[in-house]
N, C-alpha and C positions, 0 to 999 in steps of 0.2 A: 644350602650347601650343594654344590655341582658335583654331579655323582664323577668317581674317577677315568670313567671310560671316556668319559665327554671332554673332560680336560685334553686326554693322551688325542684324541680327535684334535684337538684345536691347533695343539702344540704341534702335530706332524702336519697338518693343515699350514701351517703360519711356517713352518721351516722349507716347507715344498717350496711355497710361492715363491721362498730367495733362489733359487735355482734355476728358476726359468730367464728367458730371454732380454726380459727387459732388469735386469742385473747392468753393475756397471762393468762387472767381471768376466760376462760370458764372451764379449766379443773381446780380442785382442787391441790393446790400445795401437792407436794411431801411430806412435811413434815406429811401432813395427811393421808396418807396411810398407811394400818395396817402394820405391823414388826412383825417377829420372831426373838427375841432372846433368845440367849443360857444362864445358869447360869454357874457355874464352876462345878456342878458336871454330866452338859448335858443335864439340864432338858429345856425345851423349856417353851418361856411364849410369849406371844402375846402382844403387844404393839396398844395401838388402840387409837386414841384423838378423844374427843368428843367435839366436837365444842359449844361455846358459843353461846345459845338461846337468840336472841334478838326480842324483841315485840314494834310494833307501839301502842303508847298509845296518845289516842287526849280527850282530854280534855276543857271546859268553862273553865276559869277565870274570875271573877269577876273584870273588871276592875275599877268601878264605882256604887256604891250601888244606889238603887233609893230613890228618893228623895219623901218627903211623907211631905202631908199637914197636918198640927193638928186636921182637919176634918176627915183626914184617906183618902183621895182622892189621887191620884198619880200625881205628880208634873212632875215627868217625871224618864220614867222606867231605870232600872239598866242597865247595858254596862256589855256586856261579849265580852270577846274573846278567840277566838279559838287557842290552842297552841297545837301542835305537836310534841312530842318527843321518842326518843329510851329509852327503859329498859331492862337492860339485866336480862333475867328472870333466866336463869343457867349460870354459867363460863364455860369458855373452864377447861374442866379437861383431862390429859393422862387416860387412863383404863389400867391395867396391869395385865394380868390373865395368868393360867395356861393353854397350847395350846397342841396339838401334834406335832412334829418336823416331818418338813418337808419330812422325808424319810417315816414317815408310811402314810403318803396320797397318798398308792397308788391305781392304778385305780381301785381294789376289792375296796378294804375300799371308797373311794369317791363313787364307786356305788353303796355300801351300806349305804351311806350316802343319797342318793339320793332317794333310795326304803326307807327309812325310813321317810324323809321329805314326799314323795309321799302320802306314807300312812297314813300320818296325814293332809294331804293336803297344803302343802306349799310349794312343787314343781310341776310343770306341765308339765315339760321336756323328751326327754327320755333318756334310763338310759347309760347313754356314758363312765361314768366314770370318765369325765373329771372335775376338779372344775372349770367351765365356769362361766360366769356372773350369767346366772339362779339360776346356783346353790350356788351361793353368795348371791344373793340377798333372796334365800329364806334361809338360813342357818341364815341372818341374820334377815329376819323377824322372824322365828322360835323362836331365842334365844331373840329378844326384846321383843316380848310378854311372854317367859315363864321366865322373870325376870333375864336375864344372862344380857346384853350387848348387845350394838348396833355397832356388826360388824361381817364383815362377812371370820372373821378365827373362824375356830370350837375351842371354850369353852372345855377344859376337862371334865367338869360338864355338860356340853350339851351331848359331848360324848357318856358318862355314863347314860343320861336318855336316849337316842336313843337306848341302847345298844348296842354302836359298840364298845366298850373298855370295860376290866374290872371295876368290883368296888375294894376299895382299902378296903384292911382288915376292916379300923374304918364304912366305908359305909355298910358293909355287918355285923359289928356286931350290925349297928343302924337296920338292918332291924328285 
């Protein structure tokens, strides 16, 4: 007979190991990873899914109202219980935006992507050239708070406020 300590060892031993990396669950599947694609006449757009916002909501329910004497005294108090449920507060939606095609990211332009985020402080890295994690993650902090999208392929419209692209004729006759 296996003494019980040795079990509860096993048991938290064997549940550890699903957790780690090589899980099929820990990395995000494929289908949510950003895309470029092409239109027919070359222009490039970004493909990005925004995953479905889901919230714990717990809540009393009234199972049982209380019971109340014609004096007004309490007979015996109301019954709640606690319920527990999901609420998807956003839908999963595609995002589909205007991007730059993959040949002009090259390492000038991404390090001047880089000196630009710097400058407004949303990258901290140094300036390599490379589009690296860092400079993903702040490309994409960058454009979620300045009302683009939450991902981390550069926005044409992002672009264009950094200054690393032209403005298009209608932008330059708005200014």
């Amino acid at each position: 007979m296996t003494p019980k300590p040795l079990i509860w060892l096993f048991a938290v031993a064997t549940v550890s190991g699903c957790v780690q990396g090589d899980s099929p669950f820990y990395q995000p599947p494929a289908f949510t990873e950003p895309q470029i694609e092409r239109d027919a006449e070359g222009q490039c757009f970004g493909r990005d899914v925004a995953p479905a916002q889901i919230q714990t909501i717990t809540e009393q329910v009234m199972v049982q109202p209380a019971q109340i004497a014609s004096d007004g005294s309490v007979l015996s108090p109301a019954i709640f219980r606690t319920v527990t449920r999901q609420a998807i507060v956003s839908e999963r939606r595609e995002v589909l935006f205007e991007t730059l095609c993959p040949e002009a990211m090259t390492t000038a332009f991404i390090a001047s992507l880089q000196r630009a985020l710097l400058t407004r402080g949303y990258y901290t890295g140094p300036i390599s050239g490379e589009m690296d994690e860092q400079t993903g993650r702040a490309l994409q902090a960058y454009q979620r708070q300045n009302g683009a999208h939450n991902s981390p392929l550069l926005d044409i419209r992002t672009a264009r406020e950094l200054g690393l692209v032209r403005l298009s004729q209608a932008e330059i006759d708005a200014l």
